[in-house]
C-alpha positions in Angstrom: 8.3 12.3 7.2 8.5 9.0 6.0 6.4 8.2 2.4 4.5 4.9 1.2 4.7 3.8 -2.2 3.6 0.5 -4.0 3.5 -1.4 -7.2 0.6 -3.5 -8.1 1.4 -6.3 -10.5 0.4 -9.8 -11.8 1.5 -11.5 -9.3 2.6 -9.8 -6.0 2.1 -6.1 -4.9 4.9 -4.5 -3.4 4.9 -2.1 -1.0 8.0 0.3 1.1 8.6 3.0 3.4 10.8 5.3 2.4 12.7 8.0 4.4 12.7 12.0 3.6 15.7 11.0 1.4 14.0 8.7 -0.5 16.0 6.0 0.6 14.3 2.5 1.3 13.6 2.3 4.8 11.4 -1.2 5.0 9.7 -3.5 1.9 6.6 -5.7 2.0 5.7 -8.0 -0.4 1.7 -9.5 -0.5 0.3 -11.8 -3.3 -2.0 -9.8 -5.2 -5.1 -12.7 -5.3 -5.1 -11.7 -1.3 -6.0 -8.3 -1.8 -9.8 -9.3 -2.5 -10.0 -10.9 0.5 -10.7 -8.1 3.3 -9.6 -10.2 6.2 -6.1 -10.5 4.8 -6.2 -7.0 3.0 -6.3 -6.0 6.7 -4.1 -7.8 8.1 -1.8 -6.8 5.5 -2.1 -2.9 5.8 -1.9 -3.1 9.7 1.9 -3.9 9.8 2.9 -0.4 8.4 -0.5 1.8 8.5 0.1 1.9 12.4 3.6 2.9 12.4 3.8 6.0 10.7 1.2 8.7 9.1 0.9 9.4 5.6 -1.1 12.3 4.4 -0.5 11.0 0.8 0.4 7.4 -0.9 1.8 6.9 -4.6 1.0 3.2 -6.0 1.5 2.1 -9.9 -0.3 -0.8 -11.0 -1.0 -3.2 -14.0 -4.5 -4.3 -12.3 -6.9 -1.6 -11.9 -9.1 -3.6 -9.8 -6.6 -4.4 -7.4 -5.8 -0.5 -7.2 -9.3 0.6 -6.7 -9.4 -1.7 -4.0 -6.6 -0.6 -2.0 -7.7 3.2 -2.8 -11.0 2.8 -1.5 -9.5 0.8 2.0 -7.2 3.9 2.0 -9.9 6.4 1.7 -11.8 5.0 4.7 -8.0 5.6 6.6 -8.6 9.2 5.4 -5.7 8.8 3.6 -5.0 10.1 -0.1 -3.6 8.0 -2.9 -2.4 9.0 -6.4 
């Protein structure tokens, strides 16, 4: 099972796969000013939402309305996020 987490900050939002041994596995990096935009929020999530499932997603983040926005996108995957 592999697990996503991400960190929302300032500037960029940075996201990775890691293994069952919590060992990096891929990293993706996304300027946070994107993330309002849906077309590229999109685009964004499809390089790694189509590879593996995730039942459950951890993110931290200094902007809360970047965060709400990627927990409601990840709700309508049916997918949770703390």
């Amino acid at each position: 099972m592999n697990y996503l987490v991400g960190d929302i900050g300032n500037s960029f939002i940075k996201i990775s796969i890691l293994k069952e041994n919590f060992i990096i596995k891929k990293s993706y990096s996304f300027d946070t000013q994107k993330i309002y935009n849906k077309k590229d929020l999109k685009k964004f999530f499809k390089k790694f939402l189509k590879k593996s499932c995730y039942s459950k997603v951890l993110f931290s983040s200094v902007v809360p309305s970047a965060f709400k926005i990627i927990k409601n996108y990840l709700k309508k995957k049916k997918i949770c996020s703390f």
